[in-house]
Structures are given as C-alpha cells and as structure tokens.
C-alpha angles and dihedrals in degrees: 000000000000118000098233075048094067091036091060094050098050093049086049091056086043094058096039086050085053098051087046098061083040 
C-alpha cells in the first residue's frame, strides 16, 4: 500500500466521521 494511499483513505473516513456526528 502507497503512503499517499493510506493518506487518501484516512482522510476519506475523516471526512465521512465528520459528516456522521454532523
């Protein structure tokens, strides 16, 4: 898995936790 990989997805679930408490 590519570093900028991983980066992408945990800003993905960030954003999706972020919509969830919104």
């Amino acid at each position: 898995m590519s570093l900028g990989n991983a980066f992408v997805i945990c800003f993905y679930i960030h954003l999706m936790i972020k919509r969830t408490i919104r």
